[in-house]
C-alpha positions in Angstrom: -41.9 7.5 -46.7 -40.0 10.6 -46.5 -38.8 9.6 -42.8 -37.6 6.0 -43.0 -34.2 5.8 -43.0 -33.1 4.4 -46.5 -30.8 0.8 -46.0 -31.5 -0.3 -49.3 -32.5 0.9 -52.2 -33.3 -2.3 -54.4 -34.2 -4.5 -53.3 -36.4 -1.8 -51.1 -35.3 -1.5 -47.0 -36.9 1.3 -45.3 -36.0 1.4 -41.4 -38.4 3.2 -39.1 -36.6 6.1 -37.0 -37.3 4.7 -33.8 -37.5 8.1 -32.1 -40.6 8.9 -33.9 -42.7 6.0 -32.7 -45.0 7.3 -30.1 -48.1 5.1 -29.5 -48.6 1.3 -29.5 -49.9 1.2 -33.0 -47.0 2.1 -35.5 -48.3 4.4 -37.8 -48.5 2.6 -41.5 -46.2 5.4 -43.2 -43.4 4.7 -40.4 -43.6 1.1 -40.5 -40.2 -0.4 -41.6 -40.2 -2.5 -45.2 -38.3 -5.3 -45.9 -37.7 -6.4 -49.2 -35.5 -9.9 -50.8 -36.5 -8.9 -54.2 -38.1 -6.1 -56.4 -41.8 -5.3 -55.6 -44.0 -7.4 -57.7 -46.2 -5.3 -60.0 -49.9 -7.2 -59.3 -53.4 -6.1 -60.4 -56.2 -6.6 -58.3 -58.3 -8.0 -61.2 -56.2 -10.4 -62.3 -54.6 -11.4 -58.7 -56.1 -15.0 -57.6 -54.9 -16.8 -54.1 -54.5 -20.9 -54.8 -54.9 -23.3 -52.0 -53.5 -26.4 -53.2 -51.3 -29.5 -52.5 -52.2 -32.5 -49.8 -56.0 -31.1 -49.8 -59.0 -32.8 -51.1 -60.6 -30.1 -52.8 -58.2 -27.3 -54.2 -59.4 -24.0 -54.8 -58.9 -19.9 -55.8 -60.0 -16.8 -54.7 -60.0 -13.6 -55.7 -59.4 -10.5 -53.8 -63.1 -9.1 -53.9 -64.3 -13.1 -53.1 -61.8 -13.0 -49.9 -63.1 -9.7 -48.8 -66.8 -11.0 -48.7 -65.3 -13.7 -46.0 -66.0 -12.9 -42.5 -63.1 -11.2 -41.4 -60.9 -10.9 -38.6 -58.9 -8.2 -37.0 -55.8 -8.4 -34.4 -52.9 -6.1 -33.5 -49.8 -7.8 -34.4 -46.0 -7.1 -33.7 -43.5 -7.5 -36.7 -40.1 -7.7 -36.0 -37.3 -8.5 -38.4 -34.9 -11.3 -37.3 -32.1 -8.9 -38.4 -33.3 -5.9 -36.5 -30.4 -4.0 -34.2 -27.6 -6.0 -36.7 -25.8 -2.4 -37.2 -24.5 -3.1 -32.9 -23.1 -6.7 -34.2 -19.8 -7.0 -33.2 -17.9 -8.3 -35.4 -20.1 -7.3 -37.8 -22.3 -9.7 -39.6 -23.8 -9.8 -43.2 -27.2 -8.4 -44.1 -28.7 -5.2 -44.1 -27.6 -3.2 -41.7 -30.7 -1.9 -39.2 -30.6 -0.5 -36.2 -33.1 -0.3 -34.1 -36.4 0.4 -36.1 -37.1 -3.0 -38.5 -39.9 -3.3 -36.1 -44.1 -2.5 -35.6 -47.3 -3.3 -34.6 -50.3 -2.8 -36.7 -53.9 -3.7 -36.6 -54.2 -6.4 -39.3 -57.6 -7.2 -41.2 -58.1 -10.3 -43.0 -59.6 -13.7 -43.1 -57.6 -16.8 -40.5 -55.8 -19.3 -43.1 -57.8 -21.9 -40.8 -60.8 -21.1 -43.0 -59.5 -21.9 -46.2 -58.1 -25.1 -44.7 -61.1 -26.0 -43.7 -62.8 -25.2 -47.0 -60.0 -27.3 -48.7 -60.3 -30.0 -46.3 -56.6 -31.1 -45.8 -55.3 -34.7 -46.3 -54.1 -37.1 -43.3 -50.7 -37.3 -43.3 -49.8 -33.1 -44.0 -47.4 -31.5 -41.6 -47.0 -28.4 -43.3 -48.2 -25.0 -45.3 -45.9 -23.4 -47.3 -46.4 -19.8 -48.1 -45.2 -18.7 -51.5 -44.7 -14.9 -52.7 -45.1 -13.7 -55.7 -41.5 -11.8 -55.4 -39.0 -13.6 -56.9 -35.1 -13.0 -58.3 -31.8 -14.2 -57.7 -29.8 -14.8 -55.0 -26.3 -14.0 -55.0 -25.6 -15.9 -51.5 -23.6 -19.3 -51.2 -24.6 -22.0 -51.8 -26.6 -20.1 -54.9 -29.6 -21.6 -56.0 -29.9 -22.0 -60.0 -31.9 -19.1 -61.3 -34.9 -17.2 -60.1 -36.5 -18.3 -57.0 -39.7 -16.7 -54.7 -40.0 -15.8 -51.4 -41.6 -19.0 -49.5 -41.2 -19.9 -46.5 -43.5 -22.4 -44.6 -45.1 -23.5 -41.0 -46.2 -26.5 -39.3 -50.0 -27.5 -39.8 -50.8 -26.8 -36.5 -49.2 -23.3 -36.5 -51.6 -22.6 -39.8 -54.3 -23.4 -38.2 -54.0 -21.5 -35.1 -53.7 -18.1 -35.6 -52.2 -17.2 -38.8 -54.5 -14.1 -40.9 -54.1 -13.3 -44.4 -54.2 -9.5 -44.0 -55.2 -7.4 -47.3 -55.7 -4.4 -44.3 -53.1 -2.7 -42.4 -54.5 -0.1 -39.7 -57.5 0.1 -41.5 -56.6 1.0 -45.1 -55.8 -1.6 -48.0 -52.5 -3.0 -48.0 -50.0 -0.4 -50.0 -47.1 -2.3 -52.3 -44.4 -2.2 -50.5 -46.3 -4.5 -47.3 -47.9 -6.9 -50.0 -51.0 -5.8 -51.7 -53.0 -7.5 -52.1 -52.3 -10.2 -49.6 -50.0 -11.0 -46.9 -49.5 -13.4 -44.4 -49.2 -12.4 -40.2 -47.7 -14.9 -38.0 -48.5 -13.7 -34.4 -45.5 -14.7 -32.6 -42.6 -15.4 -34.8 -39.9 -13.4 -36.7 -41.7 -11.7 -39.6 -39.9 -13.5 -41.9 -42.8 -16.2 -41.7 -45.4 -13.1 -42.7 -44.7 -14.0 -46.1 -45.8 -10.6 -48.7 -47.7 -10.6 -52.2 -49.0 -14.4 -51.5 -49.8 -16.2 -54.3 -50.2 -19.9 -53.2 -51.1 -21.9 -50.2 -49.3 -25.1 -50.7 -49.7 -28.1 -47.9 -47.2 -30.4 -47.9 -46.6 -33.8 -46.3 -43.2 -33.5 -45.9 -41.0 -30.9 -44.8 -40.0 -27.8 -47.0 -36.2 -26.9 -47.6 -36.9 -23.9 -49.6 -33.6 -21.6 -49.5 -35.5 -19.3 -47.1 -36.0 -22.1 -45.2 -33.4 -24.4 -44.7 -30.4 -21.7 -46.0 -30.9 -18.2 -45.4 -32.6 -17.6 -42.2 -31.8 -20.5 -39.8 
């Protein structure tokens, strides 16, 4: 990571130099990393994804049971909602990136639709919330009361389109810093929704108002 530009050092915000990009597929060691809290430590052994909530028949996985799924690859474009916020003027809270908190990457994984089907979801749910396993505290007002994760979450029909839960980036396994073992890709929306280290798969039949959903980013 010797050529991102450093914009925070904890929690972890490595910019991409944008001069550097010279293809349509962003190379993985130049591809930007955005980070709310520290990097959760997770072992592949141990890791297990939860689908639960408004389903009729909850279930886990483990990585090595997800990666004997059919899978599915697509090229995807991540962009942060903050990216060129160094040019604000006046200028605005947040990190500070310029032009490169942005790439495209080929993405393997298995479509969440799957494992909504598997589940088989209950009439009535209007949402999936995606919950990280990166959590801390939030020093922004209003301040919620001690540690929180990174969730955010996205209409039913939105989960069911074309949302992939990547454990591959350009071919190799997922490193730490973009969310071994699991992530969320959102084709289409700020990757803010491309929720890292996922842990659950919560649907919900009533809307979420999570701090990162109804606070910070809106």
């Amino acid at each position: 990571m010797s050529d991102l530009i450093v914009r925070e050092q904890e929690p972890l915000n490595l910019e991409m130099p944008f001069s550097k990009l010279d293809g349509f597929i962003t190379p993985n060691e130049l591809f930007y990393v955005r980070g709310h809290f520290p990097i959760p430590q997770i072992s592949a052994n141990d890791w297990r994804l939860k689908i639960e909530g408004e389903v009729e028949a909850p279930f886990e996985l483990s990585l090595d049971e997800l990666r004997k799924m059919q899978a599915r690859t697509i090229a995807a474009t991540l962009e942060c909602a903050g990216n060129n916020r160094i040019y604000l003027e006046p200028k605005a809270k947040g990190v500070q990136w310029g032009l490169g908190a942005v790439g495209n990457a080929n993405w393997t994984g298995v479509p969440l639709s799957v494992l909504l089907e598997r589940a088989r979801v209950k009439p009535g749910a209007i949402e999936v919330i995606l919950d990280g396993s990166d959590e801390g505290e939030v020093d922004k007002t209003p301040t919620p009361s001690g540690k929180i994760s990174f969730c955010r979450s996205l209409p039913l029909d939105k989960a069911r389109a074309d949302v992939l839960l990547a454990y591959e980036m350009n071919g190799e396994k997922l490193s730490e810093t973009h969310g071994f073992p699991l992530r969320a890709i959102v084709p289409g929306w700020y990757a803010m929704a491309s929720v890292k280290w996922l842990r659950r798969i919560i649907v919900t039949n009533k809307p979420f108002n999570g701090f990162y959903q109804s606070l910070d980013y809106t």
